[in-house]
Structures are given as C-alpha cells and as structure tokens.
C-alpha positions in Angstrom: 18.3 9.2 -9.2 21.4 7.6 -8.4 22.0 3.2 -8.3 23.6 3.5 -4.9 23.5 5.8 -1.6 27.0 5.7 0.0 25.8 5.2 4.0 29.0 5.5 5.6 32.6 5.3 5.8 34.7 5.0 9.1 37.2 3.0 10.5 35.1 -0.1 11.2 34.2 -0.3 6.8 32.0 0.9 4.3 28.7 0.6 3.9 26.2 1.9 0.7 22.2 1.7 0.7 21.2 -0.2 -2.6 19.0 2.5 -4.7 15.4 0.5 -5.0 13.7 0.1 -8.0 9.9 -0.8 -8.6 9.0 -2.6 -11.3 5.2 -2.9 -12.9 3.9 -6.5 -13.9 1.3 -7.5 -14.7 0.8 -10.5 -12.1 1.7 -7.9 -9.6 -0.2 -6.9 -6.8 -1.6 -3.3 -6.2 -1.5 -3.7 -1.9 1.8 -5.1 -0.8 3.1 -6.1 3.0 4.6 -3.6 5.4 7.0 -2.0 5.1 6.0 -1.7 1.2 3.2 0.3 -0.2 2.4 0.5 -3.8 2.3 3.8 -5.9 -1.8 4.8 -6.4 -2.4 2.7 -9.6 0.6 0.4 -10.1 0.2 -3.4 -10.3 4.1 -3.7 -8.3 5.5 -7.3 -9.2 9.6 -6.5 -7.9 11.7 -4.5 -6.4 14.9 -4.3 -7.6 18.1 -3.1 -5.5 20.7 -2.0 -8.6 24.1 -4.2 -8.0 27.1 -2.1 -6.5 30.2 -1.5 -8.8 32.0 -3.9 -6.3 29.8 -6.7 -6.4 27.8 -6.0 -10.1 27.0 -10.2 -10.0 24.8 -10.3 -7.9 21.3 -8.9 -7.0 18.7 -8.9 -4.4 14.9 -8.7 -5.3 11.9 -8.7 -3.4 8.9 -10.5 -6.0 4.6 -9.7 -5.1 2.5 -12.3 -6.8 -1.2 -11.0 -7.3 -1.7 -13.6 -10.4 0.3 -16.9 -12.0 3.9 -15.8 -13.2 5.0 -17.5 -16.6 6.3 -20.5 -16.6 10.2 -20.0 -17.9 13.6 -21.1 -17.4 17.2 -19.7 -17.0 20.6 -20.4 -18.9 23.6 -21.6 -17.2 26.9 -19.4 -17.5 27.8 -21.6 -20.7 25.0 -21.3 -22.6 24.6 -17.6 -21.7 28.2 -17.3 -23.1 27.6 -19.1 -25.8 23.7 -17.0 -27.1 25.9 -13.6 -27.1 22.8 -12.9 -24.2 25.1 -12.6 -21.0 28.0 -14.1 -19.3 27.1 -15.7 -16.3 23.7 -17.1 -16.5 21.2 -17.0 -13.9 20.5 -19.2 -10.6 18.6 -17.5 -7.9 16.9 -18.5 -4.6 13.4 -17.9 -3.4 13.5 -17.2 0.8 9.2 -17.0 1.3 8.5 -14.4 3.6 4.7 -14.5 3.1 2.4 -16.9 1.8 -1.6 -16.6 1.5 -3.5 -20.1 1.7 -3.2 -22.4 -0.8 -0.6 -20.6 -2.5 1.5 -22.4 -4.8 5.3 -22.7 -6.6 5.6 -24.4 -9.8 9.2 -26.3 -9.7 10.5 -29.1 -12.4 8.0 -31.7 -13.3 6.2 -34.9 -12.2 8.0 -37.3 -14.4 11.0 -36.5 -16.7 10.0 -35.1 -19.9 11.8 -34.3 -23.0 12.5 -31.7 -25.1 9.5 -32.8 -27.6 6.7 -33.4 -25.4 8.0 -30.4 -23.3 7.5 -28.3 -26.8 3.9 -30.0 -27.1 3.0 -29.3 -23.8 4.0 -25.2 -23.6 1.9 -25.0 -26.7 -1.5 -26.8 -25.9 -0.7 -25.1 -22.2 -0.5 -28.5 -20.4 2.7 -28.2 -19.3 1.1 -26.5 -16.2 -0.1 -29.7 -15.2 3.0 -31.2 -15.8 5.0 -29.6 -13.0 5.1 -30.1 -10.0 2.9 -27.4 -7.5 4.8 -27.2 -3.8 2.3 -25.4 -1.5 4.8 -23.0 0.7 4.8 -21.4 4.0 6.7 -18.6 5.2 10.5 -19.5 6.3 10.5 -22.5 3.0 13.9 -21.7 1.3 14.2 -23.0 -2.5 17.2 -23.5 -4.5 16.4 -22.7 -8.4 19.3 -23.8 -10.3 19.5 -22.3 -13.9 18.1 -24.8 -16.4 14.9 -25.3 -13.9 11.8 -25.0 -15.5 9.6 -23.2 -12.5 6.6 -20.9 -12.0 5.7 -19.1 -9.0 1.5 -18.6 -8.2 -0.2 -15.9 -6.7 -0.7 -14.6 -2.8 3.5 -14.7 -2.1 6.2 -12.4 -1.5 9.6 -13.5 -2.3 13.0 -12.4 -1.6 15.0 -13.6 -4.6 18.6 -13.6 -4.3 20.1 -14.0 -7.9 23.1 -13.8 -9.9 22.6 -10.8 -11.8 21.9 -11.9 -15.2 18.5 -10.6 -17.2 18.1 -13.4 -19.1 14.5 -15.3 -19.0 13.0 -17.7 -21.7 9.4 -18.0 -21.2 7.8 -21.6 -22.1 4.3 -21.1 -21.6 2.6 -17.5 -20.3 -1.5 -18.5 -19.5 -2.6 -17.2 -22.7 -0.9 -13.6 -22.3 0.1 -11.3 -25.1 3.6 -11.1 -24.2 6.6 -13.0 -26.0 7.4 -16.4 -25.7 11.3 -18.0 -26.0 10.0 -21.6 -27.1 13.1 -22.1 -29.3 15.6 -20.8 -27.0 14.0 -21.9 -23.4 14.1 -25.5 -24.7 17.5 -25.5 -25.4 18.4 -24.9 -21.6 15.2 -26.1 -20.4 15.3 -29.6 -18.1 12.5 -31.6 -17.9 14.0 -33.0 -14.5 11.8 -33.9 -11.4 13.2 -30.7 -9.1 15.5 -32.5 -6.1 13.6 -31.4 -3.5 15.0 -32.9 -0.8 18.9 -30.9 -1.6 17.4 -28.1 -2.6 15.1 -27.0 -0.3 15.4 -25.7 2.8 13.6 -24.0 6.0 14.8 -21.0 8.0 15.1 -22.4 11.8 13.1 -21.0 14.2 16.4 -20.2 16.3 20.3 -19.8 15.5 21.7 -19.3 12.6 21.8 -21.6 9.1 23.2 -21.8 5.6 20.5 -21.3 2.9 22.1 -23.2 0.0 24.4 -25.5 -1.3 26.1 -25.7 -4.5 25.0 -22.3 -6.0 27.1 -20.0 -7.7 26.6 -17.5 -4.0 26.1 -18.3 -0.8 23.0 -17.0 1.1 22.9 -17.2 5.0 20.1 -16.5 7.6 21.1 -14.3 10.7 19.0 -14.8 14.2 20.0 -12.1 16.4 23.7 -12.0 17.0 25.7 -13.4 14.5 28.7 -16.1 16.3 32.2 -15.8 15.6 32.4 -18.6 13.0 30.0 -16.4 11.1 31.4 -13.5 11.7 35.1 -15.0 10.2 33.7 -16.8 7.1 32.4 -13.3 5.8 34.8 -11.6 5.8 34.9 -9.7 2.2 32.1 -8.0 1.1 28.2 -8.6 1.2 24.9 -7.7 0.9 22.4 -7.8 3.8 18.2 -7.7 3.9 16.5 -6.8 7.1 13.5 -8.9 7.9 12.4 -7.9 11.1 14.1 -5.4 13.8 17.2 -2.5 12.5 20.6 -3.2 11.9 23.3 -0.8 12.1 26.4 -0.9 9.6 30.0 0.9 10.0 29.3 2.7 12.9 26.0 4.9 12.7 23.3 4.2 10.2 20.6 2.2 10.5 19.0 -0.3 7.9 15.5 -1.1 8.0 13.3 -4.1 7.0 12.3 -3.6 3.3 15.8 -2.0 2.6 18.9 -3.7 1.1 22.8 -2.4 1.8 26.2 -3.2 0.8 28.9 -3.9 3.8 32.9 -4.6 3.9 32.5 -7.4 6.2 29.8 -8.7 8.7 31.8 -7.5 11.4 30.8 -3.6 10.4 27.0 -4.6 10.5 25.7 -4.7 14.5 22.1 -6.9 14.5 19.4 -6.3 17.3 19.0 -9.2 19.2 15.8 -9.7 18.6 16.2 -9.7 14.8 16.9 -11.6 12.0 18.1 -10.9 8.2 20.1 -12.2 5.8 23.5 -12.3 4.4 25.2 -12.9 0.6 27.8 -12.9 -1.0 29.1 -13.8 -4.3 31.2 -17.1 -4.2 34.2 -16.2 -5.4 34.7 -14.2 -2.2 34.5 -16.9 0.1 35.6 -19.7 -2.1 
C-alpha cells in the first residue's frame, strides 16, 4: 500500500489523499464514530495520515479513547536534537470532536512541582492526582506545547494536529506492562500549571477562527466559505480535515469527513456551504 494517493492535478493545483493508517492500543475503542468503523477484533486508538514528501513535518491524527492514556510528555526541537531521538520535537493540538459525559483531559498540574516530587509521584502513581482534569465538550480546542506533562481519559475522539515527531516519554502508565521513560521524560517534563486561558480555545459556532498561537504550525477552522483574507494567508501548501459536509480540491475530487488531503493552496479546495473543516500548515510557510 502506498503513503499517499495523488487526487488530482490541473490548472487550479495539486491535490493527494493522505494514505490512512490504523493503529491498535490498548486504551482504544472497538466501536468508533461515523464515518469510522473498527476492523472485527481491533481495540483502534489512532489513525494516522502518513506526512507527504512536501510537507514530511507535519501530521494529522484522529485519537479514540476507550480507557486512561499514559500520562507522558514531549521534547522540544532542542532537546530532541540534542537525545540523537529526532529533530524537531513534538507540539500538537487536540480539536475534540466528541466527548461522552464526564470525560476528562489530564493537562499540567495543580501547583508547580519539581523534578523530585514529580519523580515520587510517577512512581507511587499520584501524580494522577496531581494534574489538573479539564472536563471537555465538543468544539474545546487545546494547545499542548512540548514539555507539557498531559493525559487524555476515556469516551473522546480527537483530531490531533502534530509536528511529526515520534517521540513520547511516558511518566506514569496506570500500572501497565509497557515501558516507562522516567529518566528521560523528566528531563523535558514541566511541572507548570498548564495556561489555560492562552492556550485554549473553542471553535465558534459561526465564521471562521484561528486555532492557536505560538505553535510551531498554524491550525485554522473553516465554516462554510472561506473569505478572502483566508483565502490569501494560505497560500502555500496545506493539509485539510473534513468534519462535516464534502469538499472538493483542484477541480473534481471530493474529500469526505473522516479523510485527510494535501492541497497547493486553499484557493484549489471549494467548501460546501453548509460545512466546516479545518486547515494546516507548517509555519515556515506562512511565517
């Protein structure tokens, strides 16, 4: 199986279907929201669309929570560079699309901690309490820069927008017999309280809106028709996600919620009126 489906190429750009991949976890979920369905037997915790050659730093990911994910932490470009692990590090934004009651998102801590009672904590398991639990409804938009200690709960689905670096250091994983990155996650861990009020953020009910500040992409939310200043500031190339009604890019071939495609500009892409997705791009592009 190929990493990319090339969709079209005309006059008005180019566009390429990113290949999907599903991963197994095991605080996935065996019955996932429309459009998705799980294969018979597989506990489905993401789906991956594989990076295009022309834009390799960035990925899109949809997450399905059935049980507690770990709680972990990312490196920054600097200390990815300097663990011989990867070279841009890893900041990523959660966009909720779904939310069962009394779901939860584990995000920085109560108090500031440090990196000794943070090591105490992942090891008697209290660090749980620690953090702080933000109960989220569909629309909430979260800002995760690298270095944030977090955990996401059971009963969500996620789209993650990431910079696309493989690189997580688990603290503390519920008693699980998978490996923990004690040694290394503190080293980049930050036992901040998580700025809530600059870095999160709700999809409006009408018009358009910028997703995040300060991160190493930009990630923008499209209801209906896009408006010209949109249109302009996107110019170079980008990824968009469906999340309700088909869009159309270079010409003639239709994207579907659930899907993820590659497009020259956001000029090539045509949106129903009716629907909404959204938009990124690395920031070098539009820096």
């Amino acid at each position: 199986m190929t990493a990319f489906s090339p969709i079209a190429a005309t006059d008005e750009g180019f566009a390429m279907l990113l290949e999907p991949k599903v991963i197994e976890k095991v605080w996935g979920r065996d019955v996932l929201p429309a459009p998705f369905v799980a294969p018979d037997g597989v506990r489905v915790g993401e789906i991956w669309f594989d990076p295009t050659p022309d834009m390799p730093d960035l990925m899109v990911k949809y997450l399905f929570t059935g049980e507690k994910l770990s709680v972990q932490c990312h490196p920054d470009a600097a200390q990815a560079l300097a663990s011989g692990l990867g070279r841009t590090g890893k900041a990523e934004c959660w966009v909720v699309v779904d939310a069962a009651p009394g779901a939860t998102l584990g995000i920085g801590f109560d108090a500031p901690l440090n990196a000794d009672a943070m090591r105490a904590a992942a090891l008697d398991g209290s660090i749980e309490d620690l953090m702080t639990w933000h109960t989220p409804t569909a629309g909430d938009v979260f800002y995760i820069p690298a270095g944030t200690v977090h955990a996401i709960g059971p009963g969500l689905a996620i789209v993650e927008v990431q910079q696309n670096e493989d690189i997580t250091f688990r603290l503390y994983d519920y008693g699980r017999d998978r490996q923990l990155h004690l040694d290394e996650g503190l080293k980049v861990a930050k036992g901040e309280v998580y700025n809530l009020a600059a870095h999160r953020t709700t999809v409006p009910a009408s018009g358009h809106a910028s997703l995040v500040e300060d991160a190493p992409f930009r990630l923008d939310f499209v209801n209906g028709i896009p408006d010209d200043a949109l249109l302009y500031s996107y110019a170079e190339p980008l990824l968009v996600v469906p999340l309700s009604g088909e869009l159309v890019i270079s010409g003639d071939e239709v994207v579907r919620p659930g899907e993820c495609a590659y497009a020259t500009d956001l000029a090539s892409v045509v949106f129903a009126p009716e629907g909404k997705a959204l938009v990124t791009s690395p920031k070098s592009y539009t820096s």
